[in-house]
Each structure stands twice: as structure tokens, then as C-alpha cells.
PyMOL Python script that loads the backbone (N, CA, C, O; Angstrom):
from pymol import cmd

cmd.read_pdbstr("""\
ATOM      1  N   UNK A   1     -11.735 -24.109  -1.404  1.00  0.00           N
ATOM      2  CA  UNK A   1     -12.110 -23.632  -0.075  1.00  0.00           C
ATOM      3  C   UNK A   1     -13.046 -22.430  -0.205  1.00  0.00           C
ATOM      4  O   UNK A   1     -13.091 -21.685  -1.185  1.00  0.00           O
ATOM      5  N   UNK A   2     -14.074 -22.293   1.332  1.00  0.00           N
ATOM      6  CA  UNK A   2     -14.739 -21.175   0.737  1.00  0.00           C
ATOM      7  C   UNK A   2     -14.085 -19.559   1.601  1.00  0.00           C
ATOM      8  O   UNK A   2     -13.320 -19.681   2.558  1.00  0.00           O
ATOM      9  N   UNK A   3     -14.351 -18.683   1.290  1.00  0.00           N
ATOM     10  CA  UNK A   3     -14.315 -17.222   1.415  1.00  0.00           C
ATOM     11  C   UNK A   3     -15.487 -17.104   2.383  1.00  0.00           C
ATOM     12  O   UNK A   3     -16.590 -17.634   2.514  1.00  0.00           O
ATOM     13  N   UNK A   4     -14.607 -15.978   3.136  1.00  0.00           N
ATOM     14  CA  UNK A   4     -15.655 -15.327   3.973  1.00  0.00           C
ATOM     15  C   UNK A   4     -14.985 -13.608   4.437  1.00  0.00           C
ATOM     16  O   UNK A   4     -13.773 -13.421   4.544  1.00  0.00           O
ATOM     17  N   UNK A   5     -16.128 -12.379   4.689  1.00  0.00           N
ATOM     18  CA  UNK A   5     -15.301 -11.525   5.392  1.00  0.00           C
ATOM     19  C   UNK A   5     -14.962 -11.832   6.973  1.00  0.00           C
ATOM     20  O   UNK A   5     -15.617 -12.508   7.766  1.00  0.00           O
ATOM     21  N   UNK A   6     -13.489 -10.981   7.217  1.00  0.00           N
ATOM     22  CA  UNK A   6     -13.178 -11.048   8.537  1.00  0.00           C
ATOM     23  C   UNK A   6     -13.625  -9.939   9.001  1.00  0.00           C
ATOM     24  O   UNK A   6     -13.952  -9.357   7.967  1.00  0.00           O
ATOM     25  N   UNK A   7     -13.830  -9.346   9.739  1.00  0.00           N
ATOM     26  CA  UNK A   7     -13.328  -7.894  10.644  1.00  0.00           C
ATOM     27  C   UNK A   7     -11.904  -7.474  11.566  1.00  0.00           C
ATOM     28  O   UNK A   7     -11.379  -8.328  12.281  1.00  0.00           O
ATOM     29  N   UNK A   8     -11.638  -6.806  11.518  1.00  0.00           N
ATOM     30  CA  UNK A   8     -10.281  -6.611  11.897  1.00  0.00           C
ATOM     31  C   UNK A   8     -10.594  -5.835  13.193  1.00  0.00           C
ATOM     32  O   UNK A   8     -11.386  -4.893  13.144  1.00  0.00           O
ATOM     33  N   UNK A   9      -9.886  -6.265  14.585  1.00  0.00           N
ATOM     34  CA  UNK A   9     -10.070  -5.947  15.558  1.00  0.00           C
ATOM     35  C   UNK A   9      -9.897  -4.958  15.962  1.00  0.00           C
ATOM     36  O   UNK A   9     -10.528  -4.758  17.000  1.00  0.00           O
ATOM     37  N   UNK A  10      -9.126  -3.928  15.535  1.00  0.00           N
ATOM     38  CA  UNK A  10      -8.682  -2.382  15.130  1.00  0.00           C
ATOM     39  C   UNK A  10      -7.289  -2.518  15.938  1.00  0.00           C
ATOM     40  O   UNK A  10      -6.729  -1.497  16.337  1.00  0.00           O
ATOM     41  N   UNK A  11      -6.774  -3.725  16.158  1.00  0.00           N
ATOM     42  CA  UNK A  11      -5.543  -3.705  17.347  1.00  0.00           C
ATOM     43  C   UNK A  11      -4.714  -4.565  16.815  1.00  0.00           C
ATOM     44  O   UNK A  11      -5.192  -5.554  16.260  1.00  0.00           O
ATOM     45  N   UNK A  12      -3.018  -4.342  16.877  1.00  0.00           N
ATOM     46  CA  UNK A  12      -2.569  -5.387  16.551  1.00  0.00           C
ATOM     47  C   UNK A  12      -2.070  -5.723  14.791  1.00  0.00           C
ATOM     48  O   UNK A  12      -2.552  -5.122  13.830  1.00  0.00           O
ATOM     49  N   UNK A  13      -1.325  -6.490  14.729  1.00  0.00           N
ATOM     50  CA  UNK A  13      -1.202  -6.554  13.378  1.00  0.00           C
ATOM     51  C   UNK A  13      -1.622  -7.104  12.179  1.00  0.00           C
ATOM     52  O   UNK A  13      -1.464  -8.308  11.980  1.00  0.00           O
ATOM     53  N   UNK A  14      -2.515  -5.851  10.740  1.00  0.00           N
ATOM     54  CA  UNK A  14      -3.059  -6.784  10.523  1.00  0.00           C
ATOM     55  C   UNK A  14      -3.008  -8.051   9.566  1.00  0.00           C
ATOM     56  O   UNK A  14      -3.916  -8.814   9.237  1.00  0.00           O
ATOM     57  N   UNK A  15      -1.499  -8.035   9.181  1.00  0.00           N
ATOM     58  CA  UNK A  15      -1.004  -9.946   8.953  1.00  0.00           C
ATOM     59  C   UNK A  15      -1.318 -11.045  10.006  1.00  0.00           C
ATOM     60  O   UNK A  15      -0.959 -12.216   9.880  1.00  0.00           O
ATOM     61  N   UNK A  16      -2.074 -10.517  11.132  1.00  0.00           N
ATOM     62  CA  UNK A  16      -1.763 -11.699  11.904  1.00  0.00           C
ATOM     63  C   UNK A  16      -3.279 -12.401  12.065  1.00  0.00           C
ATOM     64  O   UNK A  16      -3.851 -11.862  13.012  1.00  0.00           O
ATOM     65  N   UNK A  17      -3.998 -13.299  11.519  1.00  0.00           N
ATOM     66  CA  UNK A  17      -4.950 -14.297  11.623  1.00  0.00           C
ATOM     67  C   UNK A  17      -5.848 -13.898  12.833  1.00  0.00           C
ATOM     68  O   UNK A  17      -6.857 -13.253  12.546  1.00  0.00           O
ATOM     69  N   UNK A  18      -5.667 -14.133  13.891  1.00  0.00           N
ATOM     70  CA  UNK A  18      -6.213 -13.685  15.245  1.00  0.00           C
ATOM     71  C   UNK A  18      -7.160 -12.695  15.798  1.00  0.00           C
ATOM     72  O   UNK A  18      -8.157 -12.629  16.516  1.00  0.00           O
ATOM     73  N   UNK A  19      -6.160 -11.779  14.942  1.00  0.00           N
ATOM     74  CA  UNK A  19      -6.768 -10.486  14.746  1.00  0.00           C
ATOM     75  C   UNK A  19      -8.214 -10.346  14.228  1.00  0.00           C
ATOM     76  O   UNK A  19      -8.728  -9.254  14.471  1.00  0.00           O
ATOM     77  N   UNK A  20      -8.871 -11.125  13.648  1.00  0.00           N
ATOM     78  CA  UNK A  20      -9.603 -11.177  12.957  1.00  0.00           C
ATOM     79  C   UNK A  20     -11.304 -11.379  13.177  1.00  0.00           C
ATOM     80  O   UNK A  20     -11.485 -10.164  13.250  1.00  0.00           O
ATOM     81  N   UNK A  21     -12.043 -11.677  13.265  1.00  0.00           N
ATOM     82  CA  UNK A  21     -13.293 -12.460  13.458  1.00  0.00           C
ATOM     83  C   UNK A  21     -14.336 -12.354  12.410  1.00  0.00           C
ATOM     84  O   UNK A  21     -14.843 -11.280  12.088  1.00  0.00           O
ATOM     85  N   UNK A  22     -14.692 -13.687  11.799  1.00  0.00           N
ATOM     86  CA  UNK A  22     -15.561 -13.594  10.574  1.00  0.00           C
ATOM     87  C   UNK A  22     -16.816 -13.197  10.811  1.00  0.00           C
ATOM     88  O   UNK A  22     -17.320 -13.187  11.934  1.00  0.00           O
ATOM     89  N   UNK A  23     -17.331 -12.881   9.862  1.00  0.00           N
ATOM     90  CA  UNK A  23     -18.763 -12.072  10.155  1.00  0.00           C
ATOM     91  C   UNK A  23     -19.425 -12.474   8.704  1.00  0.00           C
ATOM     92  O   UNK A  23     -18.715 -12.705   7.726  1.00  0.00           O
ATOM     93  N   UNK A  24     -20.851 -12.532   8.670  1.00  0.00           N
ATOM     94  CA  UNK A  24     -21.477 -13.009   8.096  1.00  0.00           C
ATOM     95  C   UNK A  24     -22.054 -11.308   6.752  1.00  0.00           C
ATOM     96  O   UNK A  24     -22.459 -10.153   6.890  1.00  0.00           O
ATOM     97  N   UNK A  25     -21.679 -12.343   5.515  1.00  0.00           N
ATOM     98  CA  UNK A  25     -22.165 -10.729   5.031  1.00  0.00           C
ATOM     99  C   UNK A  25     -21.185  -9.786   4.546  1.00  0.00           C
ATOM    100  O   UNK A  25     -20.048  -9.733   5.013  1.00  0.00           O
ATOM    101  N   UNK A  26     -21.422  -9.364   4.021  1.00  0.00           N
ATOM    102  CA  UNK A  26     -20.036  -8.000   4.026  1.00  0.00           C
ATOM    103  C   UNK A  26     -20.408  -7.178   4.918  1.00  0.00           C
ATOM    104  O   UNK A  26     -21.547  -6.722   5.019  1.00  0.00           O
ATOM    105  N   UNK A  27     -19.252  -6.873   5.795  1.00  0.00           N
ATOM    106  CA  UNK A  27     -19.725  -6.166   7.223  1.00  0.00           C
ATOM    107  C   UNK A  27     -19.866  -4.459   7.044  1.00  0.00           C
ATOM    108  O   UNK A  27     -19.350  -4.092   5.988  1.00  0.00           O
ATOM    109  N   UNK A  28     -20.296  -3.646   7.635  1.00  0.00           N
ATOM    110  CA  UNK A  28     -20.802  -2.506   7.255  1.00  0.00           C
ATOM    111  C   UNK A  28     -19.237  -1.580   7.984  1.00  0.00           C
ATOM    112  O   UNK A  28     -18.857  -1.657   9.152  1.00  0.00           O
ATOM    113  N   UNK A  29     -18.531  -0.692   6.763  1.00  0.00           N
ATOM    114  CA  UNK A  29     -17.927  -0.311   7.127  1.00  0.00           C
ATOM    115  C   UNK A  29     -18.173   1.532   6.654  1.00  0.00           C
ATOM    116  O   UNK A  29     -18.084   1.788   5.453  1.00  0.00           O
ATOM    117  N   UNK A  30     -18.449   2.632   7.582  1.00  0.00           N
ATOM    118  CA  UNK A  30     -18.598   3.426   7.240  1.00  0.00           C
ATOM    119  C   UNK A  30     -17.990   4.386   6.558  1.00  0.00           C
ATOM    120  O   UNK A  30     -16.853   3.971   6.332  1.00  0.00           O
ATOM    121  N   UNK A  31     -18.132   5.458   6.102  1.00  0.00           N
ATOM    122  CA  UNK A  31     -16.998   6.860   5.617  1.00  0.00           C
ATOM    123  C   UNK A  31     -16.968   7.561   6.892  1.00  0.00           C
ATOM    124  O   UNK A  31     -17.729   7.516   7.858  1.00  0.00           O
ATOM    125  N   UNK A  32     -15.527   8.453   6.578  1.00  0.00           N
ATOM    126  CA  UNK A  32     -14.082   8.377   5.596  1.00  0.00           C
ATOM    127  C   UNK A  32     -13.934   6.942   5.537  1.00  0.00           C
ATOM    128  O   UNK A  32     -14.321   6.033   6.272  1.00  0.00           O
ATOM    129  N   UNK A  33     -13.207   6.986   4.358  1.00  0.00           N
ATOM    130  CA  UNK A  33     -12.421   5.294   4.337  1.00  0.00           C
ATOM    131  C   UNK A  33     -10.702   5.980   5.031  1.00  0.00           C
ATOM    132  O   UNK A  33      -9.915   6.677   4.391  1.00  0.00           O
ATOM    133  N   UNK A  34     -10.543   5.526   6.388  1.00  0.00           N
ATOM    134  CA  UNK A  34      -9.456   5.705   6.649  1.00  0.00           C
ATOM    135  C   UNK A  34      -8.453   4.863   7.060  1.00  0.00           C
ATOM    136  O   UNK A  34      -7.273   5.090   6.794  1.00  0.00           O
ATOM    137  N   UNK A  35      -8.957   3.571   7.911  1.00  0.00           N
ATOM    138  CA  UNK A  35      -8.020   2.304   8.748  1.00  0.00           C
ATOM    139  C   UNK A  35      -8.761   0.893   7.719  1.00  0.00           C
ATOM    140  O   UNK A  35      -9.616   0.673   6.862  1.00  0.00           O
ATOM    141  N   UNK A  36      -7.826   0.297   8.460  1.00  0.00           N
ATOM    142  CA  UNK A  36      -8.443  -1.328   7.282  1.00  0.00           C
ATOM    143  C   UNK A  36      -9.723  -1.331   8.036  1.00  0.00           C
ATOM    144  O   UNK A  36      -9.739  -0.363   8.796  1.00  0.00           O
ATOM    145  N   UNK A  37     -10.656  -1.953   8.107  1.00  0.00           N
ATOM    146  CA  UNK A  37     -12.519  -2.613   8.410  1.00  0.00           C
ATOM    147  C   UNK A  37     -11.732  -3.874   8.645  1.00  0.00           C
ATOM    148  O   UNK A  37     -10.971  -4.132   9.577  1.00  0.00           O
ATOM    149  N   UNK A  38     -12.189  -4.859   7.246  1.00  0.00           N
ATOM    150  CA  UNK A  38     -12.635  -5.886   6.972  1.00  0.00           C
ATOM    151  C   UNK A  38     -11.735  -6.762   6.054  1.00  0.00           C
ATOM    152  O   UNK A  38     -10.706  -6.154   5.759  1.00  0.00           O
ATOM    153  N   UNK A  39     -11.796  -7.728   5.633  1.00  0.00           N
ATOM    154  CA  UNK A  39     -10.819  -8.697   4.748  1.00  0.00           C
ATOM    155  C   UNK A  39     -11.366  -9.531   4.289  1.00  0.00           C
ATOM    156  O   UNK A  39     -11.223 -10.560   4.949  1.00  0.00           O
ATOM    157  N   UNK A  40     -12.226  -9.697   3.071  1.00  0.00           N
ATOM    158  CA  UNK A  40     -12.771 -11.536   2.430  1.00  0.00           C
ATOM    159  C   UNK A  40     -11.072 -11.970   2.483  1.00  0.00           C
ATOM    160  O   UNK A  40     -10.014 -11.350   2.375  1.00  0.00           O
ATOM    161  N   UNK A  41     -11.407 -13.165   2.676  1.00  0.00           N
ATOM    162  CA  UNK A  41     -10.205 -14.092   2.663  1.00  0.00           C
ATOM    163  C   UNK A  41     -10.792 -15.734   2.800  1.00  0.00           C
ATOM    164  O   UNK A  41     -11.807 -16.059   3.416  1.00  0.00           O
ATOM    165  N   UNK A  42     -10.095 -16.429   2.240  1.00  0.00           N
ATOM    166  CA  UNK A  42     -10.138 -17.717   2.373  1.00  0.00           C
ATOM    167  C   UNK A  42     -10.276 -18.164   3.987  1.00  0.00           C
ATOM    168  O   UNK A  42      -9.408 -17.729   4.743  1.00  0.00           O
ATOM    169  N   UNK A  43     -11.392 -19.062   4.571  1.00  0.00           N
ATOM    170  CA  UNK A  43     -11.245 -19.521   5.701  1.00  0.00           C
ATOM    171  C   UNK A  43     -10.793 -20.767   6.096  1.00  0.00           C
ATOM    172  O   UNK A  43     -11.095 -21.808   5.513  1.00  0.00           O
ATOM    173  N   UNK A  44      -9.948 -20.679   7.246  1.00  0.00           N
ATOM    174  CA  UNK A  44      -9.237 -21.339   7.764  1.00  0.00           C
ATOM    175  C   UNK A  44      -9.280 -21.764   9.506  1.00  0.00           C
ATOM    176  O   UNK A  44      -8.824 -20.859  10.205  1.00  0.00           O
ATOM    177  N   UNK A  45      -9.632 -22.669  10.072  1.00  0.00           N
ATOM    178  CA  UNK A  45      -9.653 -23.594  11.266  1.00  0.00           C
ATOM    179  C   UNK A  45      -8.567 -23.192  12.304  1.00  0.00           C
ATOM    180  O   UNK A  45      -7.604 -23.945  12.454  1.00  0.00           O
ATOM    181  N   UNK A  46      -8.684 -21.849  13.156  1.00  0.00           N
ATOM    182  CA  UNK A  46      -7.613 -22.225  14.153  1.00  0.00           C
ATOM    183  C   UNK A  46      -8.345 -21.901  15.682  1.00  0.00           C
ATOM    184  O   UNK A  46      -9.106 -21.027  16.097  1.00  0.00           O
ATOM    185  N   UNK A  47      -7.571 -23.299  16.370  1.00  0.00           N
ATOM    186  CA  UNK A  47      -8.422 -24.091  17.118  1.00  0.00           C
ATOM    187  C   UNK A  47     -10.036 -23.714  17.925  1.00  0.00           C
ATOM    188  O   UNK A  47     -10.622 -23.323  18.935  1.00  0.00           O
ATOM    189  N   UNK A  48     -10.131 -24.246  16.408  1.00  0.00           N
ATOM    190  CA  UNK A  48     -11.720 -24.270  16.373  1.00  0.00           C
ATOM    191  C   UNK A  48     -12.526 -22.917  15.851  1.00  0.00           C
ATOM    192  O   UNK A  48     -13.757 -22.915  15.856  1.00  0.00           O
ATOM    193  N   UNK A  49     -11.882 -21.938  15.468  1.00  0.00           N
ATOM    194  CA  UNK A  49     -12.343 -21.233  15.371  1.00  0.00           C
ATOM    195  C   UNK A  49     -12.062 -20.221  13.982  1.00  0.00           C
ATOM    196  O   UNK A  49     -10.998 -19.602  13.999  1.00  0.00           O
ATOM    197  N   UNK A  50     -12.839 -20.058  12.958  1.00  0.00           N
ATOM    198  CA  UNK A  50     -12.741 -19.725  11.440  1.00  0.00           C
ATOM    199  C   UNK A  50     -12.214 -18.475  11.729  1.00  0.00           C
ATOM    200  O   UNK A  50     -12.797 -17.541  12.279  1.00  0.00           O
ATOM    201  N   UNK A  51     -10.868 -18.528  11.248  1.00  0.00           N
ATOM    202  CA  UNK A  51      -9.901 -16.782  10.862  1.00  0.00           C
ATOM    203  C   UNK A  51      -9.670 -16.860   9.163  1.00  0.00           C
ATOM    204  O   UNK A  51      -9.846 -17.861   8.467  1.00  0.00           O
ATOM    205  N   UNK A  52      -9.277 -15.668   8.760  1.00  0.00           N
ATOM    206  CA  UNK A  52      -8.584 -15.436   7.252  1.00  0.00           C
ATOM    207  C   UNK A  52      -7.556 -16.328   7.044  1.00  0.00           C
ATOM    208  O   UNK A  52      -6.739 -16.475   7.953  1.00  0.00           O
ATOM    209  N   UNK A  53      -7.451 -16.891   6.119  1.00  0.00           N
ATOM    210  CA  UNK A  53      -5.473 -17.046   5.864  1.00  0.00           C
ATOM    211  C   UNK A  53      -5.399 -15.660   4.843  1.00  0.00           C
ATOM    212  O   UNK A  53      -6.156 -15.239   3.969  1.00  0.00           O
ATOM    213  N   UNK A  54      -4.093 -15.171   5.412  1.00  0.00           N
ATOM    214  CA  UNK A  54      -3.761 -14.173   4.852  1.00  0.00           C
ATOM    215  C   UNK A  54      -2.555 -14.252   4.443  1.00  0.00           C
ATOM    216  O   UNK A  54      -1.561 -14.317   5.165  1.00  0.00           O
ATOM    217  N   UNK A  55      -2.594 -14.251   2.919  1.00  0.00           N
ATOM    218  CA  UNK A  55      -1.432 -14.849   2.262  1.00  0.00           C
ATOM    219  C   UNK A  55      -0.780 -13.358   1.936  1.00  0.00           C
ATOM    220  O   UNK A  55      -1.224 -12.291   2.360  1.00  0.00           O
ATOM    221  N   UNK A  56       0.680 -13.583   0.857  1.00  0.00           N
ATOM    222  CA  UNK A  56       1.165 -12.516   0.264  1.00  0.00           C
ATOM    223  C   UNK A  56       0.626 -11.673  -0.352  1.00  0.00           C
ATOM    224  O   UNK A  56       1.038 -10.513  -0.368  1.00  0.00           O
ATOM    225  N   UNK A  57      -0.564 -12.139  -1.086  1.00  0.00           N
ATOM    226  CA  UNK A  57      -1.180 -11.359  -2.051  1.00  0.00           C
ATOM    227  C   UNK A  57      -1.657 -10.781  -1.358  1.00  0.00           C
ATOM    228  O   UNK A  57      -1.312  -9.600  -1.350  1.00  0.00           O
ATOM    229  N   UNK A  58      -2.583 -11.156  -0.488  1.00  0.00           N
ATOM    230  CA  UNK A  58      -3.675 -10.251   0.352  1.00  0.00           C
ATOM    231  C   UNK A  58      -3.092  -9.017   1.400  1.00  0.00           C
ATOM    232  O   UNK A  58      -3.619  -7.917   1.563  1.00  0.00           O
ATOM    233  N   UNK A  59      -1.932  -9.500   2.016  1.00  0.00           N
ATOM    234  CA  UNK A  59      -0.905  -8.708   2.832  1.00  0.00           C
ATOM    235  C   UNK A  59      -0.507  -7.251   1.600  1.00  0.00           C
ATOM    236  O   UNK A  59      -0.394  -6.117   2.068  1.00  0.00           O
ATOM    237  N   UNK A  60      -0.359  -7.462   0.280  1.00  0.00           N
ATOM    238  CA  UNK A  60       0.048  -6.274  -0.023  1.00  0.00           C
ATOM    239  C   UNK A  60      -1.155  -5.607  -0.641  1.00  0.00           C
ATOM    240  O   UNK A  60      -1.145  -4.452  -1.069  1.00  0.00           O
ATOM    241  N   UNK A  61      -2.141  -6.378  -0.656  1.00  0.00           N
ATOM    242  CA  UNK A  61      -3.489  -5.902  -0.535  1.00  0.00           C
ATOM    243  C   UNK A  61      -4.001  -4.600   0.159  1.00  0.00           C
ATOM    244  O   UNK A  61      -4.279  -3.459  -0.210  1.00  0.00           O
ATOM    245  N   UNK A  62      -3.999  -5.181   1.139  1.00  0.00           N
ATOM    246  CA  UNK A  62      -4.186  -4.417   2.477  1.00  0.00           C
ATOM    247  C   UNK A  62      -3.575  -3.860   2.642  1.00  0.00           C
ATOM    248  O   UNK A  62      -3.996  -3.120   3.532  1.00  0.00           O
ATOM    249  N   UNK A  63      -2.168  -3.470   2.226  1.00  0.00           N
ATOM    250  CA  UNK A  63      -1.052  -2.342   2.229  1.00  0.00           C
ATOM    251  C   UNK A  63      -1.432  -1.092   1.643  1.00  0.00           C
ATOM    252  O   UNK A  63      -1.431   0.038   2.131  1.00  0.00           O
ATOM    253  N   UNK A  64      -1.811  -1.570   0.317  1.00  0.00           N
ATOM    254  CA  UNK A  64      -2.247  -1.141  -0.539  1.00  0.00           C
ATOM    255  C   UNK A  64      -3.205  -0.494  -0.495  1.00  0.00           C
ATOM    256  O   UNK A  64      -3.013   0.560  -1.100  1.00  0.00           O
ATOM    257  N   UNK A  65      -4.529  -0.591   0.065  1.00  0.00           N
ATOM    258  CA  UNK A  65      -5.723  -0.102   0.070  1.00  0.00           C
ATOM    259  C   UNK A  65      -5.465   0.950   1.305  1.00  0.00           C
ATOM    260  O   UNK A  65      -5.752   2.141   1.190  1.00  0.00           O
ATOM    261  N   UNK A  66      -4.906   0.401   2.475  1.00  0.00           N
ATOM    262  CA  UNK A  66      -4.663   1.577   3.645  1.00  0.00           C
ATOM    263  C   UNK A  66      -3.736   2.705   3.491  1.00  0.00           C
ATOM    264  O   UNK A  66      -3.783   3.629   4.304  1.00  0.00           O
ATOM    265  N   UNK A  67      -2.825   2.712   2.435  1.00  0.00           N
ATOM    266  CA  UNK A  67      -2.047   3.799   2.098  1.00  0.00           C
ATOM    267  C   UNK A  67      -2.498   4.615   1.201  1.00  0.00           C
ATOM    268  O   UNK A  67      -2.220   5.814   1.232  1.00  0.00           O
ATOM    269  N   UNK A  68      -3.403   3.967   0.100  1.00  0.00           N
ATOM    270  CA  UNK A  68      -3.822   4.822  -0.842  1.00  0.00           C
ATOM    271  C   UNK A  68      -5.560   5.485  -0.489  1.00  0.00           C
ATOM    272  O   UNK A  68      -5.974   6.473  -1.095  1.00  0.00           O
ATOM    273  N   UNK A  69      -6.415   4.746   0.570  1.00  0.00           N
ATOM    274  CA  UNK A  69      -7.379   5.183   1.365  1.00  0.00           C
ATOM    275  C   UNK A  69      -8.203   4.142  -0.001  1.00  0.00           C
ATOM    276  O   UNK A  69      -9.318   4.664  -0.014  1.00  0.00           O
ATOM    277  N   UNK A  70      -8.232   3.266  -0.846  1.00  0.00           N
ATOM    278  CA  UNK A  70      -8.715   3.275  -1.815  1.00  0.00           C
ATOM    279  C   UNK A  70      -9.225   1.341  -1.585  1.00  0.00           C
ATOM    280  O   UNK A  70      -8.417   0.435  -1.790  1.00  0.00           O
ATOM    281  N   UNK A  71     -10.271   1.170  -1.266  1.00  0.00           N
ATOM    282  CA  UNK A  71     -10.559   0.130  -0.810  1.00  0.00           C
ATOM    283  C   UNK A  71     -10.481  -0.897  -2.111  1.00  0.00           C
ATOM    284  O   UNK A  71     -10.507  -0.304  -3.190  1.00  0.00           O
ATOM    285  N   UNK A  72     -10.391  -2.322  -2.181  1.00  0.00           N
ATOM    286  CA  UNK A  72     -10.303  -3.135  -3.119  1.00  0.00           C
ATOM    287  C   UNK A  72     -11.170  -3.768  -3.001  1.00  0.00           C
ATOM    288  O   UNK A  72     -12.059  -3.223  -2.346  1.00  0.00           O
ATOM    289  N   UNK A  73     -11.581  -5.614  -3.637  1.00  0.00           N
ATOM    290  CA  UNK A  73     -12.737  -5.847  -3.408  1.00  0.00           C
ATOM    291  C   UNK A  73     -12.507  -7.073  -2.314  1.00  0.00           C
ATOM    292  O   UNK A  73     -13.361  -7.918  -2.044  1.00  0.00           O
ATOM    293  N   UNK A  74     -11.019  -6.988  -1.669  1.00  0.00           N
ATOM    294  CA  UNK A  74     -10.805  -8.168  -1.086  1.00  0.00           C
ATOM    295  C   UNK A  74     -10.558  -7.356   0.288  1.00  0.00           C
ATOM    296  O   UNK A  74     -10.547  -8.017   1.327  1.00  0.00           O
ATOM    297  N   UNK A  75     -10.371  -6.043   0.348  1.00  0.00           N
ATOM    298  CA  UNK A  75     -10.335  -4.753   1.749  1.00  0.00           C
ATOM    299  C   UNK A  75     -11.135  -4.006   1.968  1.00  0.00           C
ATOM    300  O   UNK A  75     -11.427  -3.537   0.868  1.00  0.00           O
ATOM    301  N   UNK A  76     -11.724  -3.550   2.706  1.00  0.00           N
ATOM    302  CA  UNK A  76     -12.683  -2.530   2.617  1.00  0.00           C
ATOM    303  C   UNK A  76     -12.029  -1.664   3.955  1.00  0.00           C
ATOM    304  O   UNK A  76     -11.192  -2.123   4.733  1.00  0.00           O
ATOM    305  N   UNK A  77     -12.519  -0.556   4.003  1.00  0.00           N
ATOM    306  CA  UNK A  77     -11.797   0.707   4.798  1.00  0.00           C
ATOM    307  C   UNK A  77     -12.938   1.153   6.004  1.00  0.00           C
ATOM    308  O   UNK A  77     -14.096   0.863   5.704  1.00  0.00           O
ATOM    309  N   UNK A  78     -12.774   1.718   7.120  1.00  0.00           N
ATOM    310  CA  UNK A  78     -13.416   2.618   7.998  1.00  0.00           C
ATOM    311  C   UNK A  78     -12.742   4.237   8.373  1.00  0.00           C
ATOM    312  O   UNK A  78     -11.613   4.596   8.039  1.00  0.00           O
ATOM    313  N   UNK A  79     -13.531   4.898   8.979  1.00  0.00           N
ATOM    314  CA  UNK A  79     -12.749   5.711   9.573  1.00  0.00           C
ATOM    315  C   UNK A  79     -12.096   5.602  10.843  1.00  0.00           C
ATOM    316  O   UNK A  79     -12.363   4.512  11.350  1.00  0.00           O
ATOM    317  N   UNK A  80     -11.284   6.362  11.611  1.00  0.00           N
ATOM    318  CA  UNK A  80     -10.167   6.120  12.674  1.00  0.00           C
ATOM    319  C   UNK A  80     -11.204   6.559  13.373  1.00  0.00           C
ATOM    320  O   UNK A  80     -12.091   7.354  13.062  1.00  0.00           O
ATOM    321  N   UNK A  81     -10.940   5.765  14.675  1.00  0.00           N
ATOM    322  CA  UNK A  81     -11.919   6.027  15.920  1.00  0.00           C
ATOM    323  C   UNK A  81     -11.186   6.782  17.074  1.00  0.00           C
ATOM    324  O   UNK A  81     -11.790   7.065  18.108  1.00  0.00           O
TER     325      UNK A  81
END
""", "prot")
cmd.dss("prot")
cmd.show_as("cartoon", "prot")
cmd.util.cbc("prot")
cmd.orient("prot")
């Protein structure tokens, strides 16, 4: 399957698919690195419309990168608005 980044809606939780909307590109996320941005993730069809699947790995991913402020290559960070 192929990969794509998501963006994360800044709302909501972000394990939850929905949340999401793919964007073409790696999307531009500025400094501080403070809240999640963005997510490459595997894409997935829900109805009709390409979200992340966001598996275990990626969930402690993203745990991971937002607690330690330290982006990975599958998270990338913004600052709080």
C-alpha cells in the first residue's frame, strides 16, 4: 500500500482516522515544535475519502514525538495556536 502525509485537525483525538486530511507533500509545519502537525501513514478508503490507518506503532509514535517535542520521520510537530 502506498503512504501519504495526513494533517491533523488540531481537534479531537489523535488515534482517531477522521481527524485527519491528506495533503500532498510533506506539509509545512512551523517552529516551536510543540502539538502533533502531521502523520505519513499508510492510506486507507473511508467512505470515499483517503485518511491514515493508524496502527500501534504509529499511536506510540506520536506519543512519543509530542511528549518529548522531538519529531520522528513518521510525526512532525507545530507550535500551539
Amino acid at each position: 500500500m502506498a503512504n501519504s502525509w495526513f494533517k491533523y485537525s488540531g481537534s479531537g483525538s489523535v488515534n482517531t482516522a477522521t481527524n485527519y486530511s491528506a495533503v500532498s507533500g510533506t506539509p509545512n509545519c512551523p517552529q516551536p515544535k510543540q502539538q502533533l502537525c502531521a502523520i505519513n501513514s499508510e492510506i486507507q478508503l473511508v467512505n470515499g475519502v483517503q485518511r491514515p490507518v493508524i496502527t500501534g506503532t504509529l499511536q506510540a509514535e506520536i506519543m512519543a514525538a509530542v511528549s518529548s517535542g522531538a519529531e520522528s520521520s513518521n510525526v512532525t510537530l507545530q507550535p500551539f495556536n
